[in-house]
Every structure is written in structure tokens, then in C-alpha cells.
C-alpha positions as CSV (number, residue, x, y, z in Angstrom):
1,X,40.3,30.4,39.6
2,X,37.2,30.0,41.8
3,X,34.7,27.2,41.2
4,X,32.2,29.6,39.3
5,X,34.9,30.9,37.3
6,X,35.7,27.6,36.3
7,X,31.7,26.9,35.7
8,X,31.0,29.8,33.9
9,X,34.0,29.1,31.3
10,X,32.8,25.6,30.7
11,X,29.4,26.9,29.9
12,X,30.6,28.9,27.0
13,X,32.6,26.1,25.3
14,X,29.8,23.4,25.2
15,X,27.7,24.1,22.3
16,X,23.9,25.1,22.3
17,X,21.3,22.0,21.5
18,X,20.6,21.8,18.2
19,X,17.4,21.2,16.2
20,X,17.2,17.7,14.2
21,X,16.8,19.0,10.6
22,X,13.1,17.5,9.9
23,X,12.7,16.6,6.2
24,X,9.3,17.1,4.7
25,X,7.7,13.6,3.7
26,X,8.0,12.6,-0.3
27,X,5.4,10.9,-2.0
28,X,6.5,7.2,-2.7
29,X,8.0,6.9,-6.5
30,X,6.1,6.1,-9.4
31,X,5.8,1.9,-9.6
32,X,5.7,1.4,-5.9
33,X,2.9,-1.0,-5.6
34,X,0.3,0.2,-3.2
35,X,1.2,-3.0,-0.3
36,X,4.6,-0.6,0.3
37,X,2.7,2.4,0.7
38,X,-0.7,2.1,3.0
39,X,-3.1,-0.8,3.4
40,X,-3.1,-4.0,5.5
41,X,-0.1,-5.9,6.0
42,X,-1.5,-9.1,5.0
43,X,0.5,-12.7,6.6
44,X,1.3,-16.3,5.3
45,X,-2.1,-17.4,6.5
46,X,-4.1,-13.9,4.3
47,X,-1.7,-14.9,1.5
48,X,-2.8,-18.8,1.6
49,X,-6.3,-18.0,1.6
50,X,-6.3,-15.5,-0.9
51,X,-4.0,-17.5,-3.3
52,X,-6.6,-20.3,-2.9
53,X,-9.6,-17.9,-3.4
54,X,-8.0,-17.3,-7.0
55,X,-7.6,-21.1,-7.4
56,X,-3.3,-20.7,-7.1
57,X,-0.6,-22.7,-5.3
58,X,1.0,-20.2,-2.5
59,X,4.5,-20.2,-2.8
60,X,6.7,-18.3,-0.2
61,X,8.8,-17.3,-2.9
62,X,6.0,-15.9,-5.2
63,X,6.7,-12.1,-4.7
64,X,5.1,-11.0,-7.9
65,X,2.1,-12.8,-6.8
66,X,2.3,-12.1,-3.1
67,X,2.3,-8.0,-4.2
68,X,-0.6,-9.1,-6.4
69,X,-2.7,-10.3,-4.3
70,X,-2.0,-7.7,-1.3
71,X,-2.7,-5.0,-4.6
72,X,-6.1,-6.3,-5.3
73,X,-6.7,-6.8,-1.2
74,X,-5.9,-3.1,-0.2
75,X,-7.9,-1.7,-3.1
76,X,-10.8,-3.8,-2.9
77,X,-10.7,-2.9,1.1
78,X,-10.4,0.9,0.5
79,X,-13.3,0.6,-1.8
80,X,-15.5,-0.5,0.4
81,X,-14.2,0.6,3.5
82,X,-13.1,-2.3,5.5
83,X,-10.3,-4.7,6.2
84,X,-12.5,-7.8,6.5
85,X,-11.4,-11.0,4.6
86,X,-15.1,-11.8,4.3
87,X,-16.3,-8.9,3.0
88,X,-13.5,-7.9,0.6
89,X,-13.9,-11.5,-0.7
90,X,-17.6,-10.9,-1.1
91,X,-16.9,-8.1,-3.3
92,X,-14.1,-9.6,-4.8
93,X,-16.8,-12.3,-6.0
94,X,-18.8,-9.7,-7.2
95,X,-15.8,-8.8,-9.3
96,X,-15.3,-11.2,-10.8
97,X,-19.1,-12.1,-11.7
98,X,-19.0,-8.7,-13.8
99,X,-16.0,-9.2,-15.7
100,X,-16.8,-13.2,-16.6
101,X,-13.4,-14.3,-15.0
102,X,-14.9,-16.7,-12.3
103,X,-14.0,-19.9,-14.0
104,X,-11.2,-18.1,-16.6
105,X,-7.4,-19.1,-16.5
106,X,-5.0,-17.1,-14.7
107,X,-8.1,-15.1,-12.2
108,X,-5.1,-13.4,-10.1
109,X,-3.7,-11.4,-13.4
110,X,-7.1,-10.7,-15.1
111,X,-8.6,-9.0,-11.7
112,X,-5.0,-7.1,-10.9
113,X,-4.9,-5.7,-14.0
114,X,-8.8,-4.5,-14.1
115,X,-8.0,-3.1,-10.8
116,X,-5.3,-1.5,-11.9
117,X,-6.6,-0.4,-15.2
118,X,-9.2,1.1,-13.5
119,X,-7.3,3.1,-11.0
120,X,-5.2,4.8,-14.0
121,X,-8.9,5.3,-15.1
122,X,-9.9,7.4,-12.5
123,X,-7.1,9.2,-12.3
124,X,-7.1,10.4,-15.4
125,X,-11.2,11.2,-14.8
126,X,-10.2,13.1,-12.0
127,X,-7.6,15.4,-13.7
128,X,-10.0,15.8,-16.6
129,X,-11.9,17.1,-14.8
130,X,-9.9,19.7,-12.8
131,X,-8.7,21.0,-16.8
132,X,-12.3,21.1,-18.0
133,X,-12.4,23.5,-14.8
């Protein structure tokens, strides 16, 4: 057997490249707060600050109110269309003035859920309004 033979017998056994299956992206499931999805990543020092803001202790451990605060952070932010702490704290403040929970117990809860609330709201407005045509 000549050295081409012996090439062109090894070129039929290996097998032809094949194409990584490429699955299509899922939207996350229902309950996935919106810090897992999109938004800033915010740190220890973000966390502090903000936990301060709402008059808290920051804990480490605090994942409830870690998820809380980066919640109400990435929504404010998207609403107004920037990361900055100054600015999403500015409107935070304004917030706050409108609902009456500047000096009320437990600020963090009240303005996650209003937040929230007020997302479902939309949403619903939004498909509403695609039914009403």
C-alpha cells in the first residue's frame, strides 16, 4: 500500500466536523427577581450604601434584602435611564416623598413592593391594551 493509499483510507474513517446544536435562549422563569436577569451587578460597598439609604443594618447574609435592594436599584435605573447611585437615589427620594414612607418603618419593603406592584400594573395596562385592540 502506497502512502496515498494509506492517506486517502484514513480520510474516510475520520468523521466530518460537526455543528454544536445551538439552543434558542428561554425567557428566565416566572419569580426570578430581576438582579438574576439584567441590571447592575451591584457590590458590598452599593449594598452598604443602599441599606443605609433605607435606614437598615447590612448584613452579608441578608439575601432577601440584598435581592431587594438590587430589585428596587435596577428598576429605578431603567426608569430613568442610568446607573448612577446619585441619581437613582435622587429619584428614589422622590419616591418615597410621594408615597409618605420617608420616615415609616420598614422603607425597604414598602418601596419594593410599590415597585413591584407597579410593574404587575403596567403589565397588565399593556396587555389591556393589546385585547382592547
Amino acid at each position: 500500500m502506497s502512502e496515498d493509499q494509506v492517506v486517502a483510507s484514513l480520510r474516510e474513517n475520520v468523521p466530518s466536523p460537526v455543528e454544536p446544536e445551538t439552543k434558542p435562549e428561554l425567557p428566565p422563569p416566572e419569580g426570578t427577581p430581576a438582579s438574576a436577569t439584567a441590571g447592575v451587578q451591584l457590590d458590598d460597598m452599593m449594598h452598604y450604601k443602599l441599606f443605609e439609604y433605607f435606614g437598615q443594618q447590612y448584613r452579608t447574609t441578608d439575601e432577601q434584602g440584598k435581592e431587594r435592594i438590587a430589585f428596587i436599584y435596577n428598576a429605578v435605573a431603567q426608569q430613568i435611564g442610568t446607573n448612577d447611585y446619585s441619581f437613582v437615589v435622587a429619584q428614589l427620594h422622590n419616591l418615597e416623598s410621594m408615597l409618605g414612607t420617608s420616615h415609616a418603618e420598614n422603607r425597604l419593603y414598602r418601596v419594593y413592593e410599590w415597585i413591584r406592584l407597579d410593574g404587575m400594573r403596567r403589565k397588565i395596562s399593556v396587555e389591556m391594551d393589546a385585547v382592547a385592540g
